[in-house]
PyMOL commands that place a pseudoatom at each C-alpha (Angstrom):
pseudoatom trace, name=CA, resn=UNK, resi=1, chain=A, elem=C, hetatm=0, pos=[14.698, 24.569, 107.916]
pseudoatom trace, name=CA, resn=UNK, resi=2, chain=A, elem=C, hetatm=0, pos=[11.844, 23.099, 110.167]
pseudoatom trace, name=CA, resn=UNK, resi=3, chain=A, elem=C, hetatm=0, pos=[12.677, 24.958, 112.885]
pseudoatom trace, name=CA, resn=UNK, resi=4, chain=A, elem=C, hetatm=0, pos=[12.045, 28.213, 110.763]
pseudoatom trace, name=CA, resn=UNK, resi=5, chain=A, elem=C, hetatm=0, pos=[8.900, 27.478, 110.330]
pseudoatom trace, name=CA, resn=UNK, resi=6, chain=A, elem=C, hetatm=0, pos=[8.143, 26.862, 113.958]
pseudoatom trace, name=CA, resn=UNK, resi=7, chain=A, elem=C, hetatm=0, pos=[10.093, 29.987, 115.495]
pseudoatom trace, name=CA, resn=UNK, resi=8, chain=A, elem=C, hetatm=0, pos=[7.314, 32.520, 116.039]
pseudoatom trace, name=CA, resn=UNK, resi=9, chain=A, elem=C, hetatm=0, pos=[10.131, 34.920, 116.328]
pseudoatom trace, name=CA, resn=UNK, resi=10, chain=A, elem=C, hetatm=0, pos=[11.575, 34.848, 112.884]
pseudoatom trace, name=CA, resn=UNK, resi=11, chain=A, elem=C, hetatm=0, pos=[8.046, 35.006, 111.605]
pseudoatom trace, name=CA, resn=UNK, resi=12, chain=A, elem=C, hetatm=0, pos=[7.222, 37.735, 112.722]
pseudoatom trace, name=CA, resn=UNK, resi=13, chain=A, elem=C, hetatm=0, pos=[10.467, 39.138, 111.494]
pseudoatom trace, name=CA, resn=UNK, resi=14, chain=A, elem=C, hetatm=0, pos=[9.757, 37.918, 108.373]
pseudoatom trace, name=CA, resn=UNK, resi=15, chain=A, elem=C, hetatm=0, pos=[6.056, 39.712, 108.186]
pseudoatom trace, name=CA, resn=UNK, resi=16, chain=A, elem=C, hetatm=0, pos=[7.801, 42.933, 109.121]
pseudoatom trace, name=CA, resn=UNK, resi=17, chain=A, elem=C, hetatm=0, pos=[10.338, 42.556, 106.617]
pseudoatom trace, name=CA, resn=UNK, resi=18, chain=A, elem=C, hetatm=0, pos=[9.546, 40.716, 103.353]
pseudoatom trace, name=CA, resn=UNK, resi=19, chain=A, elem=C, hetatm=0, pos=[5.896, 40.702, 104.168]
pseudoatom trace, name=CA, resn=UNK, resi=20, chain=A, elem=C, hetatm=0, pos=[5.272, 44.281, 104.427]
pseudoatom trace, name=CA, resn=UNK, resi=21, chain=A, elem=C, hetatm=0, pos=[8.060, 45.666, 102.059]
pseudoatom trace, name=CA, resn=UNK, resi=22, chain=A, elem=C, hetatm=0, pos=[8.360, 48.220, 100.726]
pseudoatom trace, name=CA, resn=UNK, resi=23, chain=A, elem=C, hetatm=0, pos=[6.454, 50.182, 103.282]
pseudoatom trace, name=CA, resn=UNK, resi=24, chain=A, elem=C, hetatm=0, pos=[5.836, 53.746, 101.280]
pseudoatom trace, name=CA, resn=UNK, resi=25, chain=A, elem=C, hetatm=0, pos=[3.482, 54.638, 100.389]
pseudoatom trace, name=CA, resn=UNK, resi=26, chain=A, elem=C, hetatm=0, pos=[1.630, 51.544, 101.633]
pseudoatom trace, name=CA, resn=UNK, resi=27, chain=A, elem=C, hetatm=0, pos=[2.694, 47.906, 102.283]
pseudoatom trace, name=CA, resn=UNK, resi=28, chain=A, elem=C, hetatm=0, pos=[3.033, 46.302, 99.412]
pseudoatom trace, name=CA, resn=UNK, resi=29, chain=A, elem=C, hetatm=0, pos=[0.965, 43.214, 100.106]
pseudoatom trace, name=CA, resn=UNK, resi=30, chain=A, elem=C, hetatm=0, pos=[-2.037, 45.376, 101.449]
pseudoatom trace, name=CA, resn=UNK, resi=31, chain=A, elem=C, hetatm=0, pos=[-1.934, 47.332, 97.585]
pseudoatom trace, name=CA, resn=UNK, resi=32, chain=A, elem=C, hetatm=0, pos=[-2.145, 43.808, 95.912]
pseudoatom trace, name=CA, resn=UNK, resi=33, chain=A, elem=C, hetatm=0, pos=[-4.872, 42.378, 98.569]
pseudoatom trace, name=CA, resn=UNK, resi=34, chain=A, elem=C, hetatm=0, pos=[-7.031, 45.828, 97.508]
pseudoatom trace, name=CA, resn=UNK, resi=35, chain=A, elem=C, hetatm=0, pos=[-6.186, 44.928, 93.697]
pseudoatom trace, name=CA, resn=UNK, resi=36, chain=A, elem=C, hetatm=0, pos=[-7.563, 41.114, 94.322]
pseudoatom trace, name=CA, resn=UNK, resi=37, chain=A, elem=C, hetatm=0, pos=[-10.624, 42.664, 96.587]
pseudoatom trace, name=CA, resn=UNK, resi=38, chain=A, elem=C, hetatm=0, pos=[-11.488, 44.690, 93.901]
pseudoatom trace, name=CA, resn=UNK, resi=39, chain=A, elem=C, hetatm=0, pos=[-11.729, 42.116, 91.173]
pseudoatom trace, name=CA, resn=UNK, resi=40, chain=A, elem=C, hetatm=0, pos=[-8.163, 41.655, 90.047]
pseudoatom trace, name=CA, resn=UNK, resi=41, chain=A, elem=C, hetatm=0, pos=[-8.586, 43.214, 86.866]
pseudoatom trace, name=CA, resn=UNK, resi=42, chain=A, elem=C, hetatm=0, pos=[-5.204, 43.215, 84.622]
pseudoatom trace, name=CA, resn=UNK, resi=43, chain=A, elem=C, hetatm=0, pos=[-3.070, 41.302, 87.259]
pseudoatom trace, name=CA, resn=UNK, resi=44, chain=A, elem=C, hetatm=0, pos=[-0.389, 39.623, 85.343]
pseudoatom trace, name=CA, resn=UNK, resi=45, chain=A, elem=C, hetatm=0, pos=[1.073, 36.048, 86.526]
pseudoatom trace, name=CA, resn=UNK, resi=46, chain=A, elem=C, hetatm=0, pos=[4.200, 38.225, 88.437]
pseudoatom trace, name=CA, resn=UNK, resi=47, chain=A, elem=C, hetatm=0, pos=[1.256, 40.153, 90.402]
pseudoatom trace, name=CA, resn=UNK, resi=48, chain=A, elem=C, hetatm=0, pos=[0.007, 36.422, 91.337]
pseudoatom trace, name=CA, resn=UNK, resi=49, chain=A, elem=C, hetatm=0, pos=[3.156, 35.651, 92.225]
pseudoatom trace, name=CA, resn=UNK, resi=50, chain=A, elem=C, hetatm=0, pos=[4.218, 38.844, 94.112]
pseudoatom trace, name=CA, resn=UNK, resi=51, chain=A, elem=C, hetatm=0, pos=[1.198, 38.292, 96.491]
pseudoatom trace, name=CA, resn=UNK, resi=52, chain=A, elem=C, hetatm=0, pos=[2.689, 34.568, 96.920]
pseudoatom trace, name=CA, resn=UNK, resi=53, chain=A, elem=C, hetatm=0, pos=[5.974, 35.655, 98.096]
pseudoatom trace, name=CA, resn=UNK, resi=54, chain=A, elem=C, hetatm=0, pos=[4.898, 38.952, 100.325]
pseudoatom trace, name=CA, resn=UNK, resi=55, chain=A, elem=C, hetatm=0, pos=[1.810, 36.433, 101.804]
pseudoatom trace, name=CA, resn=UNK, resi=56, chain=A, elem=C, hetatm=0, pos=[4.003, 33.502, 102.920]
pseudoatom trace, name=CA, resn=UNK, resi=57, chain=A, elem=C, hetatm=0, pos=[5.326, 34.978, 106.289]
pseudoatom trace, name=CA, resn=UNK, resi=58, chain=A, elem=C, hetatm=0, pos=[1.461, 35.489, 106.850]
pseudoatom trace, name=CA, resn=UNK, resi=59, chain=A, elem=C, hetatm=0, pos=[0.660, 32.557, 106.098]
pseudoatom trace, name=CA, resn=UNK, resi=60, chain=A, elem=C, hetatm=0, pos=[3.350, 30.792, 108.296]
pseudoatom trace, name=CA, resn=UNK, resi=61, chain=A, elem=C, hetatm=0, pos=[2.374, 32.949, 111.358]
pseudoatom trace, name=CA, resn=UNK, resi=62, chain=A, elem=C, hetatm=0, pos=[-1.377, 31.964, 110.912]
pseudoatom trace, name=CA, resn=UNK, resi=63, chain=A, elem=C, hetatm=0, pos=[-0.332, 28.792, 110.843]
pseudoatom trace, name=CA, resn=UNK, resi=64, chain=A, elem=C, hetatm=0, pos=[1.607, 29.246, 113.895]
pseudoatom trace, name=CA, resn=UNK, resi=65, chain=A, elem=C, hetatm=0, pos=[-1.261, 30.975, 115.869]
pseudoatom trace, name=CA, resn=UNK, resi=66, chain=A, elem=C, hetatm=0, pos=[-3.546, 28.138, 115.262]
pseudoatom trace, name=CA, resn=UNK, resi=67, chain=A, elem=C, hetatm=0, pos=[-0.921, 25.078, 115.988]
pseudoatom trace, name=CA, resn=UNK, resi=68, chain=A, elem=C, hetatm=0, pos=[-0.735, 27.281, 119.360]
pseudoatom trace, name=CA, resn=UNK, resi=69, chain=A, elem=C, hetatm=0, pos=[-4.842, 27.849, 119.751]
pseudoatom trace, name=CA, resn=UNK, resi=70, chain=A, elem=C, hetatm=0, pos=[-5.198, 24.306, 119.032]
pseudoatom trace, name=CA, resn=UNK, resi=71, chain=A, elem=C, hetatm=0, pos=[-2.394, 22.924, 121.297]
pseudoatom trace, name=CA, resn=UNK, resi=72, chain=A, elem=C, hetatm=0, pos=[-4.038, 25.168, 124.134]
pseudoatom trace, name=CA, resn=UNK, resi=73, chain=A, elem=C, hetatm=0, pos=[-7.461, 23.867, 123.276]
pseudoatom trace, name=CA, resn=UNK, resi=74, chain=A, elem=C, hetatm=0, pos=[-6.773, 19.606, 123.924]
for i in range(1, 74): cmd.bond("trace and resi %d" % i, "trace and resi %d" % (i + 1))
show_as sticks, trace
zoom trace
């Protein structure tokens, strides 16, 4: 399982896949991120929850990119 979270390549899959689905008539994450911008008014604990699960492939690739800017940086 650690090397899932390492493998920039499944990801990115992962961001293309869970992260943005379902894609029509906008990604579902970026709906919920406009919800939360715009005060989060009504969001039940599965909205909460639904922007936990879409946001974790983001969140591993960020975490990714930086492991790899600070690696570069030493």
């Amino acid at each position: 399982m650690k090397s899932f979270y390492n493998n920039w390549k499944l990801v990115i899959i992962g961001c293309l896949t869970l992260g943005m689905a379902p894609f029509f008539p906008e990604p579902h994450i970026w709906g919920k991120l406009r919800w939360v911008a715009g005060g989060a008014r009504g969001m039940a604990f599965q909205d909460w929850f639904d922007i936990c699960l879409h946001g974790i492939p983001f969140v591993l690739l960020i975490r990714i990119v930086g492991l790899k800017i600070f690696s570069f940086v030493k």
